[in-house]
Gaussian input, Z-matrix of N, CA and C with variables (Angstrom, degrees):
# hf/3-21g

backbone

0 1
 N
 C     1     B1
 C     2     B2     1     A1
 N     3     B3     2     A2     1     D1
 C     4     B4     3     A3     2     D2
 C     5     B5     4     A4     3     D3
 N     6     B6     5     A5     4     D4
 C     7     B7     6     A6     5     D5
 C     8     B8     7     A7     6     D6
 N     9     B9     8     A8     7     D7
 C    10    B10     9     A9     8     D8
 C    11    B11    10    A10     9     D9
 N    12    B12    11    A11    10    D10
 C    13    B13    12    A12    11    D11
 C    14    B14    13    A13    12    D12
 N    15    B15    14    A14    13    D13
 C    16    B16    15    A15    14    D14
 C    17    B17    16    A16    15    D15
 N    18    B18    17    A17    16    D16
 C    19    B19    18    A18    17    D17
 C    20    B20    19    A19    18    D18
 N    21    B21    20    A20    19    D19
 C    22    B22    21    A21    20    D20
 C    23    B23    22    A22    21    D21
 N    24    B24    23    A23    22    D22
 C    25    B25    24    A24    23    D23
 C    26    B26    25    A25    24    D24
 N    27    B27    26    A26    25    D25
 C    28    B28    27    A27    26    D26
 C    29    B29    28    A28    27    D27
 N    30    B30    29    A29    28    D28
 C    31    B31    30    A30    29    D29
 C    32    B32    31    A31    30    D30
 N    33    B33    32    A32    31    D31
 C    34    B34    33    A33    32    D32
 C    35    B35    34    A34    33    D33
 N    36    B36    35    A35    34    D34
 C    37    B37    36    A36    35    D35
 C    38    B38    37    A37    36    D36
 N    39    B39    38    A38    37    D37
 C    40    B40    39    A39    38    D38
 C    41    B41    40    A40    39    D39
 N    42    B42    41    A41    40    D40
 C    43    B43    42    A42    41    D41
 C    44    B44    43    A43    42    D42
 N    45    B45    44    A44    43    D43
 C    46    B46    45    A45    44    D44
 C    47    B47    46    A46    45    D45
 N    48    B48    47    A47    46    D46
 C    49    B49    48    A48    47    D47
 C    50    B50    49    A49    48    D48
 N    51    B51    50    A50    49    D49
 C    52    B52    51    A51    50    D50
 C    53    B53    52    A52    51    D51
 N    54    B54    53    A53    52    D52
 C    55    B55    54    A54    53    D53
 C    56    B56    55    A55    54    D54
 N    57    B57    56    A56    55    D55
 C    58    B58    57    A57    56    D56
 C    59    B59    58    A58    57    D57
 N    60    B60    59    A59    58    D58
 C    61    B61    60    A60    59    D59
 C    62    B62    61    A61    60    D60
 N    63    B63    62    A62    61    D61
 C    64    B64    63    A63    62    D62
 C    65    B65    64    A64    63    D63
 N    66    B66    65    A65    64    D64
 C    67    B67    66    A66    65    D65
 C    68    B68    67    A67    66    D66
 N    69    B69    68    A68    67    D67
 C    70    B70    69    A69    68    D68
 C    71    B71    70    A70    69    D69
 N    72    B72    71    A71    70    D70
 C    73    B73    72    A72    71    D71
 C    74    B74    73    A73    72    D72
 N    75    B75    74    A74    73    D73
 C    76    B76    75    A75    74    D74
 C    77    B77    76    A76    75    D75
 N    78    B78    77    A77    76    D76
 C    79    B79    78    A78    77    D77
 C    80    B80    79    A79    78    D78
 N    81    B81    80    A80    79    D79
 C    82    B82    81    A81    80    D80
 C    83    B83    82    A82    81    D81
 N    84    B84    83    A83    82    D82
 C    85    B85    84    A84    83    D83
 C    86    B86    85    A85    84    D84
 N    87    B87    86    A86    85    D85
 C    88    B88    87    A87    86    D86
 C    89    B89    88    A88    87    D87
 N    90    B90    89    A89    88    D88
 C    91    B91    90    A90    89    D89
 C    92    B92    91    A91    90    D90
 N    93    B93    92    A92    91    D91
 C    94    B94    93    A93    92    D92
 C    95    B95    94    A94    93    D93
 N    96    B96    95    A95    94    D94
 C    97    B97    96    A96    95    D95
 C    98    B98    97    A97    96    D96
 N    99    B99    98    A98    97    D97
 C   100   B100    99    A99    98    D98
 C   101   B101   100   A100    99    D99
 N   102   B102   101   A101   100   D100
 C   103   B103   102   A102   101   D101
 C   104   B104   103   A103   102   D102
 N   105   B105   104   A104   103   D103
 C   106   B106   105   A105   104   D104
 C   107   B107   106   A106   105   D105
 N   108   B108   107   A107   106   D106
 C   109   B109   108   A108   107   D107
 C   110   B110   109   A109   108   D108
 N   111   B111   110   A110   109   D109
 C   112   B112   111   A111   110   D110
 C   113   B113   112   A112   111   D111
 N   114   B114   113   A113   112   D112
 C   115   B115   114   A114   113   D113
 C   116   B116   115   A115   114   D114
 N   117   B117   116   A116   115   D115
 C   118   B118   117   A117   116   D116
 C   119   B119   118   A118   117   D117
 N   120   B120   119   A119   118   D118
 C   121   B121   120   A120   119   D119
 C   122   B122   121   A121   120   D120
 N   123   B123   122   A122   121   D121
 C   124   B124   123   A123   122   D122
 C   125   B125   124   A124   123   D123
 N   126   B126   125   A125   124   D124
 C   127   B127   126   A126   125   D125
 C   128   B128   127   A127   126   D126
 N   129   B129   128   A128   127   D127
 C   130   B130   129   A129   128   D128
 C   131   B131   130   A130   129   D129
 N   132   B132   131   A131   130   D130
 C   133   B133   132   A132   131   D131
 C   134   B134   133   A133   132   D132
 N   135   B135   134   A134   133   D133
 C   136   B136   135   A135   134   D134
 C   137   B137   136   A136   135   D135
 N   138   B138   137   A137   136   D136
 C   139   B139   138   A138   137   D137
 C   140   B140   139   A139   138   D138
 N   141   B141   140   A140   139   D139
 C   142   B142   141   A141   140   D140
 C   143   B143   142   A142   141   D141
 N   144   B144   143   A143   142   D142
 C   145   B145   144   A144   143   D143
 C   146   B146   145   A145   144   D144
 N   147   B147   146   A146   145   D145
 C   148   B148   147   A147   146   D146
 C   149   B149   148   A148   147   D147
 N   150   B150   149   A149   148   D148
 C   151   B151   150   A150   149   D149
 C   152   B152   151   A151   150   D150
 N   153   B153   152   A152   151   D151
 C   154   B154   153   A153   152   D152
 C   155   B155   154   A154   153   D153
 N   156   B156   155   A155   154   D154
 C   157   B157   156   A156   155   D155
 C   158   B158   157   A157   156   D156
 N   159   B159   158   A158   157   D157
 C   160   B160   159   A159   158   D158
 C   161   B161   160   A160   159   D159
 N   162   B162   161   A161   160   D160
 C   163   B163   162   A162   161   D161
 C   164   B164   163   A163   162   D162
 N   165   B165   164   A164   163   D163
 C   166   B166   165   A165   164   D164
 C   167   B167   166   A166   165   D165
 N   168   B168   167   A167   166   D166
 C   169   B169   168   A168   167   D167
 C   170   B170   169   A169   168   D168
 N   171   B171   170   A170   169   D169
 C   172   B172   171   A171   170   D170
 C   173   B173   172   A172   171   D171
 N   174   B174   173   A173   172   D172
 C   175   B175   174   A174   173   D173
 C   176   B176   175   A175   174   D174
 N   177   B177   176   A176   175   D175
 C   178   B178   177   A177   176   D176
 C   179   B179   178   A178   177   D177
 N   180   B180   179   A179   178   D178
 C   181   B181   180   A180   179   D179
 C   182   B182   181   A181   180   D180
 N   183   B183   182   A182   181   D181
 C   184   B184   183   A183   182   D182
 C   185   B185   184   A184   183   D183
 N   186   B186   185   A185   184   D184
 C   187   B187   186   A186   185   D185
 C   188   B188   187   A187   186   D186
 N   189   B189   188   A188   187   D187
 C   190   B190   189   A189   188   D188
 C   191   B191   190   A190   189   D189
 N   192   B192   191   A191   190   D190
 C   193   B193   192   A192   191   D191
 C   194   B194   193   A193   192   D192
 N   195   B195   194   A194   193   D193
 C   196   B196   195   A195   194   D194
 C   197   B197   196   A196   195   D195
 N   198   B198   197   A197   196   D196
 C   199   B199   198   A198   197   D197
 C   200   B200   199   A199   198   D198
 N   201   B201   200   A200   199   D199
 C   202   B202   201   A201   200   D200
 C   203   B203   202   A202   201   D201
 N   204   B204   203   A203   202   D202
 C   205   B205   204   A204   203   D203
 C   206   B206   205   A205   204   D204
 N   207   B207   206   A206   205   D205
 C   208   B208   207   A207   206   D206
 C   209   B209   208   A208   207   D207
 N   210   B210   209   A209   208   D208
 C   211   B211   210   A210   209   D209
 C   212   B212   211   A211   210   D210
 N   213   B213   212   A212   211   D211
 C   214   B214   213   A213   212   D212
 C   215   B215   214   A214   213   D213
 N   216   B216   215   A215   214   D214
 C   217   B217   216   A216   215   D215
 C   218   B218   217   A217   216   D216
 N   219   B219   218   A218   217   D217
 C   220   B220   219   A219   218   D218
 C   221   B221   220   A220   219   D219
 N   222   B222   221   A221   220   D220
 C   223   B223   222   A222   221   D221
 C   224   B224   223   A223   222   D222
 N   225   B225   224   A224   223   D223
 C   226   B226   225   A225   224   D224
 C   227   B227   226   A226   225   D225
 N   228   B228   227   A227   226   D226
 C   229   B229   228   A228   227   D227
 C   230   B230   229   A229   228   D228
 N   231   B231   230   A230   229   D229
 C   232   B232   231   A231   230   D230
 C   233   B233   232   A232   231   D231

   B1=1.4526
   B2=1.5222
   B3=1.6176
   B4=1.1471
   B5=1.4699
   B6=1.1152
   B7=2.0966
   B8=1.6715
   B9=1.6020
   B10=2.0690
   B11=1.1844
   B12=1.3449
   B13=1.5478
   B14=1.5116
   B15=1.7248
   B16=1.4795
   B17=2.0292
   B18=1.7601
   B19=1.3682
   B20=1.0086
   B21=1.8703
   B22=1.8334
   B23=2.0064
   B24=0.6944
   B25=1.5874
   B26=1.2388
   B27=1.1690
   B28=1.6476
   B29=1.4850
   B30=1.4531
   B31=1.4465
   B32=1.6722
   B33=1.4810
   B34=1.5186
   B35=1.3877
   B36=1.4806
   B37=1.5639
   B38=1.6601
   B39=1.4165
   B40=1.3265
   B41=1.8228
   B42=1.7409
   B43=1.2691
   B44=1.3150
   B45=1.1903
   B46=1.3348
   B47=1.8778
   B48=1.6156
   B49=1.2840
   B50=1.4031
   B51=1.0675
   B52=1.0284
   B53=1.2922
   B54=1.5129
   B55=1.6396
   B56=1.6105
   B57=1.4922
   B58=2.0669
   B59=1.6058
   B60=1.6523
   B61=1.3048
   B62=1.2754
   B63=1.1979
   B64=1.8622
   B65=1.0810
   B66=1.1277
   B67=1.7456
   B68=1.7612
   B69=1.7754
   B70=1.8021
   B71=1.1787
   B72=1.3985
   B73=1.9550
   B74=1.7741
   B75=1.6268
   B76=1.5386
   B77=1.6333
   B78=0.9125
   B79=1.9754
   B80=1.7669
   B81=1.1913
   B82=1.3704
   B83=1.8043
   B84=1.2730
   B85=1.7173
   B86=1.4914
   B87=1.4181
   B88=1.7394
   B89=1.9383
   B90=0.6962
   B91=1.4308
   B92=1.6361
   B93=1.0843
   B94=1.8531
   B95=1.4241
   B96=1.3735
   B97=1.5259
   B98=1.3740
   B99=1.2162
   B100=1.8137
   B101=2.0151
   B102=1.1450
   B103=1.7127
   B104=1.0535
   B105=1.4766
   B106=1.4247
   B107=1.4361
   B108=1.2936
   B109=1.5536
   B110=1.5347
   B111=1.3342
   B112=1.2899
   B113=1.1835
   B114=1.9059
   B115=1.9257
   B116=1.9540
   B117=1.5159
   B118=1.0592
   B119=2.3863
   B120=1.0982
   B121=1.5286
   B122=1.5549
   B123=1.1938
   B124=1.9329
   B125=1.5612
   B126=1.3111
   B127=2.0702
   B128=1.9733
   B129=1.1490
   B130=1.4694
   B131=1.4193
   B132=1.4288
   B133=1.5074
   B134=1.4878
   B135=1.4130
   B136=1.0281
   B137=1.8709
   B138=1.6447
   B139=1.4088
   B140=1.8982
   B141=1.0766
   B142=1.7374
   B143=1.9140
   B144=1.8423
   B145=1.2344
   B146=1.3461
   B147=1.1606
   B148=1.8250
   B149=1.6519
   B150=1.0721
   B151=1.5232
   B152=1.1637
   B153=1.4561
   B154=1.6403
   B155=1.7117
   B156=1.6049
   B157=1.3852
   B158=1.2916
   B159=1.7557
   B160=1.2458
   B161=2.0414
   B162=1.7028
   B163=1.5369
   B164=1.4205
   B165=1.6650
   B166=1.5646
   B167=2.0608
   B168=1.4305
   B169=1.9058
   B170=1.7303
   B171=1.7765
   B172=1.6996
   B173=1.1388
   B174=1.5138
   B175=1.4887
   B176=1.7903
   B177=1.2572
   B178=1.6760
   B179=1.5006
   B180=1.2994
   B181=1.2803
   B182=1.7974
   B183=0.8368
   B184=1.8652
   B185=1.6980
   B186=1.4597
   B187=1.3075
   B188=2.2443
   B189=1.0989
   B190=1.3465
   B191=1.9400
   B192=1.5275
   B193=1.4182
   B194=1.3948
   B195=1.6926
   B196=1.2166
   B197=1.3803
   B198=1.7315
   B199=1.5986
   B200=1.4849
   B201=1.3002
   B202=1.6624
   B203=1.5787
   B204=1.1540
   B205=1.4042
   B206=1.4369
   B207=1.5859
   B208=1.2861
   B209=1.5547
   B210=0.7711
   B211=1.7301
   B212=1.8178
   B213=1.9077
   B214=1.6335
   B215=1.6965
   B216=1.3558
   B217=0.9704
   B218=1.9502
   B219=1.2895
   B220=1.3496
   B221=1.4930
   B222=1.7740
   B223=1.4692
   B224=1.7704
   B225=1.2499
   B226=0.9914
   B227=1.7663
   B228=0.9182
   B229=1.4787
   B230=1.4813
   B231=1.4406
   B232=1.2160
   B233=1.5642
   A1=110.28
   A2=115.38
   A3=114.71
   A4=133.63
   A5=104.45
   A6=115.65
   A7=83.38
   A8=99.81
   A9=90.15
   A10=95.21
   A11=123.91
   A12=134.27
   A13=116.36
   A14=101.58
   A15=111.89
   A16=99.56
   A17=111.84
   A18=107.27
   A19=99.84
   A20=112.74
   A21=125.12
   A22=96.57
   A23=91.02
   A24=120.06
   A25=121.48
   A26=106.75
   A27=99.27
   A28=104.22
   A29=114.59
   A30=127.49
   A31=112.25
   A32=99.42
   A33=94.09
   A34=128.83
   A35=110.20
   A36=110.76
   A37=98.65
   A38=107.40
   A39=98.77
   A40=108.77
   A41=97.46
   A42=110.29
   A43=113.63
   A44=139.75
   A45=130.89
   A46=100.58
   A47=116.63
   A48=111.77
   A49=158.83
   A50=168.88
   A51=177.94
   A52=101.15
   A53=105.81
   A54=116.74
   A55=113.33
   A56=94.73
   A57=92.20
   A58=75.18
   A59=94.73
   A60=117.02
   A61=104.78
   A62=128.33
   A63=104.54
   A64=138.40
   A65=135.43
   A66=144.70
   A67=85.12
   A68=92.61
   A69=111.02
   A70=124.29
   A71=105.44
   A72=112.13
   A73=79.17
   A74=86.23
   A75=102.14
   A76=128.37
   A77=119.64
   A78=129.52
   A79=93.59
   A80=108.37
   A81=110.16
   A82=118.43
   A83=96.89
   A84=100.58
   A85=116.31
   A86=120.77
   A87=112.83
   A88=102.72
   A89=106.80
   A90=104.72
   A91=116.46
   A92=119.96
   A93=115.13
   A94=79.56
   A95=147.32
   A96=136.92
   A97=111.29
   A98=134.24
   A99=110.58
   A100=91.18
   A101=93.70
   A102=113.00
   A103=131.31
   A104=117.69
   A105=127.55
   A106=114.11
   A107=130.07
   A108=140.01
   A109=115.12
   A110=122.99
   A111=108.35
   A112=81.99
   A113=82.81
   A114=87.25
   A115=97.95
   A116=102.46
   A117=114.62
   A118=99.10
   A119=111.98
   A120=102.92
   A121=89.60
   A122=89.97
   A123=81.72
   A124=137.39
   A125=80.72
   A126=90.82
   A127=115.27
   A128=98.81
   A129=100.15
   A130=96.33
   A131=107.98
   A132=122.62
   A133=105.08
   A134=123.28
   A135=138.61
   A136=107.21
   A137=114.72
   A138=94.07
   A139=105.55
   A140=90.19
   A141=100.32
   A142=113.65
   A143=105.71
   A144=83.58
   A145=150.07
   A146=127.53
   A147=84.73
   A148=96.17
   A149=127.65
   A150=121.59
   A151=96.86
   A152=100.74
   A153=121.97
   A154=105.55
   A155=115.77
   A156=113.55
   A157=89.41
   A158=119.76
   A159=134.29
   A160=79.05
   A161=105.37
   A162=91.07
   A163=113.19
   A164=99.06
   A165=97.81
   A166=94.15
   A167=93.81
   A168=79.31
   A169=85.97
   A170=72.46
   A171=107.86
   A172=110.09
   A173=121.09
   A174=115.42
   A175=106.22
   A176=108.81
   A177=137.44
   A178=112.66
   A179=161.75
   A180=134.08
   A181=103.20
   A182=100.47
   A183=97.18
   A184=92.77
   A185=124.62
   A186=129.16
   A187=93.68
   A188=106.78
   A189=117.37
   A190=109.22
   A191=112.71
   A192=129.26
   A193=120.94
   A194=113.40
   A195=110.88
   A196=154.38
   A197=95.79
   A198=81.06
   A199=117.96
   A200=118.43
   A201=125.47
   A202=103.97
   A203=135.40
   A204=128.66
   A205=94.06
   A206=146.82
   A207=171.33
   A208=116.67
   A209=117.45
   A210=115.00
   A211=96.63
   A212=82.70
   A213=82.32
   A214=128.17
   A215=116.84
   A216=126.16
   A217=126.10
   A218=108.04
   A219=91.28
   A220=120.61
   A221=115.88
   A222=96.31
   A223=81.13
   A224=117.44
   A225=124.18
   A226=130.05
   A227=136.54
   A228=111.45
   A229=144.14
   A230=126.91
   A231=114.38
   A232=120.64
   D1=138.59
   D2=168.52
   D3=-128.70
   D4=139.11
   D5=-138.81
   D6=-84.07
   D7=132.75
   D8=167.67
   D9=-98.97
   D10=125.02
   D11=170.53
   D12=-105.21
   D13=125.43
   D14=-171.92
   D15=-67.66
   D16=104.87
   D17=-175.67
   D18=-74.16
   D19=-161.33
   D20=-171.43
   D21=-75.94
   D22=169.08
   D23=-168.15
   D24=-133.35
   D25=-13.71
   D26=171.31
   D27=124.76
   D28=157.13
   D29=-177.38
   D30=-51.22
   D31=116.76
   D32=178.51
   D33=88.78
   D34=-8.77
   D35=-168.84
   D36=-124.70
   D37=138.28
   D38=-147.04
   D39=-125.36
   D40=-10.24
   D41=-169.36
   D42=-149.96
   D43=176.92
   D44=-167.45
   D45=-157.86
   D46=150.21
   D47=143.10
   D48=-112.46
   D49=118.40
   D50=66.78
   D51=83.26
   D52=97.56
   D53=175.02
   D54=-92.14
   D55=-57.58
   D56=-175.04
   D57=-140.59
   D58=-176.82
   D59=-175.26
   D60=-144.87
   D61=92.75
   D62=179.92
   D63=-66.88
   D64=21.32
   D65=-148.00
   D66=-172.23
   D67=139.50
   D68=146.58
   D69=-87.49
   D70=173.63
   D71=167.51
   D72=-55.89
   D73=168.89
   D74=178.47
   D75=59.60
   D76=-1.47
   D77=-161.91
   D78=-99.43
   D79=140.96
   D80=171.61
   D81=-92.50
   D82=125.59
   D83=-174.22
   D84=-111.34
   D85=137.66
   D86=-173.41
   D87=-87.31
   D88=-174.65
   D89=172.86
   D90=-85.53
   D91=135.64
   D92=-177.82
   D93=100.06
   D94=-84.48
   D95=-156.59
   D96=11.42
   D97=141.67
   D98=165.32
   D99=-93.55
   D100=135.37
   D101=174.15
   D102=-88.13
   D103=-40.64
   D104=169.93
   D105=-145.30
   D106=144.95
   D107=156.60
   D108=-62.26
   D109=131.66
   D110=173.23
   D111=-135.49
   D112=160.41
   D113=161.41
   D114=-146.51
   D115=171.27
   D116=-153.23
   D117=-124.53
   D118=-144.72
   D119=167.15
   D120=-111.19
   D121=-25.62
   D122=177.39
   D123=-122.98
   D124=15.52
   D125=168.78
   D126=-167.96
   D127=162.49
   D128=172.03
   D129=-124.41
   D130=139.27
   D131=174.92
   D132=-146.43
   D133=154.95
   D134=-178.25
   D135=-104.92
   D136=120.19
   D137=177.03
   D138=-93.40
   D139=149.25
   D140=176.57
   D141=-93.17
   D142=144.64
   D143=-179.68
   D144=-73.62
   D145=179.58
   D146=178.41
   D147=-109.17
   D148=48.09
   D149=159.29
   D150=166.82
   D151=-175.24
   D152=-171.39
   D153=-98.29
   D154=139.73
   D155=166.69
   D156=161.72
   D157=-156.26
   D158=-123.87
   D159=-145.51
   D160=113.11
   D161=167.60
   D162=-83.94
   D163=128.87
   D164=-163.50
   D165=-83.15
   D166=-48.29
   D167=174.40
   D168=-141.94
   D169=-178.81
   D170=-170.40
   D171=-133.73
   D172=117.32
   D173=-154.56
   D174=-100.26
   D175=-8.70
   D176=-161.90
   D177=-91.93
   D178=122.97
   D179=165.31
   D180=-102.46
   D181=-179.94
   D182=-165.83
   D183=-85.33
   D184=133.84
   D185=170.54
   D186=115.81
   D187=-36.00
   D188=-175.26
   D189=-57.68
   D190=143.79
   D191=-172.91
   D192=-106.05
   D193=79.29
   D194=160.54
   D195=-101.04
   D196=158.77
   D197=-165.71
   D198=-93.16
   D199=149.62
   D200=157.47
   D201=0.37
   D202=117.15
   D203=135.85
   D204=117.53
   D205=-4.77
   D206=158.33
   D207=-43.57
   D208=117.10
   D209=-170.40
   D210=-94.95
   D211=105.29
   D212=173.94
   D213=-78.24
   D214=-26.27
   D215=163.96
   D216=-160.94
   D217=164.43
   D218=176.65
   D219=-130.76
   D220=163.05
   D221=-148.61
   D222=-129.70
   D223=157.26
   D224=170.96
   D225=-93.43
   D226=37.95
   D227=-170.36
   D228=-46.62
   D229=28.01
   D230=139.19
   D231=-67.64

């Protein structure tokens, strides 16, 4: 299993939110996919996955405030 972890973000910014999500628990994702929308006070970016598999969960709900280092979701590759 592989943990998507919200990395650093930049000087000073310490947390991020959960705008959309494109994929459910259960949905199969390739690697690169973009997975979730985030946004910041000063940007929106989309993180991409980092591989191919099956998201087994989603620890985030869309509107939710996470921080740096936070396991937003996790993906299975078997």
């Amino acid at each position: 299993m592989i943990k998507v972890i919200l990395s650093e973000l930049g000087e000073g910014i310490t947390k991020a939110t959960v705008s959309y999500w494109f994929f459910k628990d259960g949905q199969k994702v390739n690697q690169n996919d973009d997975l979730v929308e985030l946004t910041t006070d000063k940007s929106t970016f989309n993180l991409p996955s980092p591989c191919t598999g099956v998201i087994s969960e989603i620890m985030y709900s869309e509107g939710d405030s996470v921080e740096v280092g936070q396991i937003l979701a996790v993906i299975d590759e078997g």
